[in-house]
C-alpha positions as CSV (number, residue, x, y, z in Angstrom):
1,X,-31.0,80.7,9.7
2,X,-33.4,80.6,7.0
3,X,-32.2,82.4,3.7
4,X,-34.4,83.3,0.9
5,X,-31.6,84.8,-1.5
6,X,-28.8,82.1,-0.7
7,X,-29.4,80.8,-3.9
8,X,-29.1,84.1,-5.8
9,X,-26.4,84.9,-8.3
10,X,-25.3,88.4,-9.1
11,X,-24.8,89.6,-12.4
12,X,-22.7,93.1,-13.5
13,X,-23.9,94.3,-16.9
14,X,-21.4,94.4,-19.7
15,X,-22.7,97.5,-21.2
16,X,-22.7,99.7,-18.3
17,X,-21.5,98.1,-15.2
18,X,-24.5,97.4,-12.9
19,X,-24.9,94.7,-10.5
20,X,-28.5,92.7,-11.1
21,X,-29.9,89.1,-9.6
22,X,-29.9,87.0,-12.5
23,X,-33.3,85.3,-12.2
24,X,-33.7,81.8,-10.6
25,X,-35.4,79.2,-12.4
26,X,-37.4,76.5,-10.9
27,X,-38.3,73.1,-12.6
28,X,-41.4,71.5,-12.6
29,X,-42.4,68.6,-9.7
30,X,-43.9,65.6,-11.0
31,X,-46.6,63.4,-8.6
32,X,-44.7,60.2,-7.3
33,X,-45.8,57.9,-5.6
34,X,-43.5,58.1,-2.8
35,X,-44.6,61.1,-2.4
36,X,-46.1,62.2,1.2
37,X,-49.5,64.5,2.3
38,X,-48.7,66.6,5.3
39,X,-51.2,67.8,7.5
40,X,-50.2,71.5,8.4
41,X,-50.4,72.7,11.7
42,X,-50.5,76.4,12.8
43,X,-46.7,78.1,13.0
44,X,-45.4,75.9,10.4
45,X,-43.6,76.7,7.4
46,X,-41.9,75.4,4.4
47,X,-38.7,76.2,5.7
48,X,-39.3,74.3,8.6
49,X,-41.0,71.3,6.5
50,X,-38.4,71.4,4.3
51,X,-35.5,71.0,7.4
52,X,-38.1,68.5,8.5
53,X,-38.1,66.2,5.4
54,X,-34.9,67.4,3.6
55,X,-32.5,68.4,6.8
56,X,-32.0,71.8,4.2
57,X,-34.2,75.0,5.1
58,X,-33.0,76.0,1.6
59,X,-35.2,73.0,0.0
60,X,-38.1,75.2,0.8
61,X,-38.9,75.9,-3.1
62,X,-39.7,71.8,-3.4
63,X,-42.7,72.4,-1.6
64,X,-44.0,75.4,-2.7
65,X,-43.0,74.0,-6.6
66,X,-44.8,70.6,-5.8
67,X,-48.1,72.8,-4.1
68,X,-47.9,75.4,-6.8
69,X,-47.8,78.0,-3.8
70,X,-46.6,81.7,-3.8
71,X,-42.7,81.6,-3.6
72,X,-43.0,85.3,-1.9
73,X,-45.3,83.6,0.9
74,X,-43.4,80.8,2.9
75,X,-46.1,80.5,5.3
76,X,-48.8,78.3,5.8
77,X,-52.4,78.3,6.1
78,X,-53.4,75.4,9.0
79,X,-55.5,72.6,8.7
80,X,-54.2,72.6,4.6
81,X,-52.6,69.7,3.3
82,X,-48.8,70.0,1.5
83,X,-47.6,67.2,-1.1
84,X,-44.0,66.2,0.2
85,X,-42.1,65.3,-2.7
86,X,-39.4,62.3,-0.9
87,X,-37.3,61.7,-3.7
88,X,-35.7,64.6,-5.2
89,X,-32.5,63.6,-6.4
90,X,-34.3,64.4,-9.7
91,X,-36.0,67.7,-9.1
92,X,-32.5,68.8,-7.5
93,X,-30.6,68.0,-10.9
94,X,-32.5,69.8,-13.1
95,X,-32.3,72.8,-10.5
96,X,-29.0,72.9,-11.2
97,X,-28.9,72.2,-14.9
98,X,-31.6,74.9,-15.7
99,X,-29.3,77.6,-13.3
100,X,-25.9,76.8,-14.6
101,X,-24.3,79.7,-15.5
């Protein structure tokens, strides 16, 4: 099952003890051309593309990074086209660097 906040880290404040999300980053997509346009048909969204392309519902932010869509909004208008970034070994790794703790 899809989960928005899987990613999410919780934070306790030194000073007086409360719990907070520390902030997720996202890094910039570059255009490749390896890249793939997807037609969107209606009911889709990027949690589905991204278990589509990526075989990860969690991938979803690729998409929406590499569209410059919402994040709050994983759904799809029809009819739009979606850049799919294919190689992401990259985009994944600096993910991670830019979230370490």
């Amino acid at each position: 099952m899809f989960n928005r906040y899987a990613e999410a880290r919780i934070k306790t404040s030194s000073t007086n003890q409360s719990r907070y999300f520390k902030p997720t980053l996202y890094p910039d997509i570059e255009e490749k051309d390896s890249d793939i346009i997807h037609n969107v048909r209606a009911g889709e969204r990027m949690d589905m593309l991204a278990h589509r392309y990526y075989d990860d519902v969690g991938l979803w932010w690729v998409i929406s990074r590499a569209n410059r869509l919402d994040p709050s909004d994983i759904g799809l208008k029809a009819s739009s086209k979606l850049r799919i970034p294919i190689d992401i070994a990259d985009v994944i790794r600096k993910f991670r660097s830019i979230n370490a703790e």
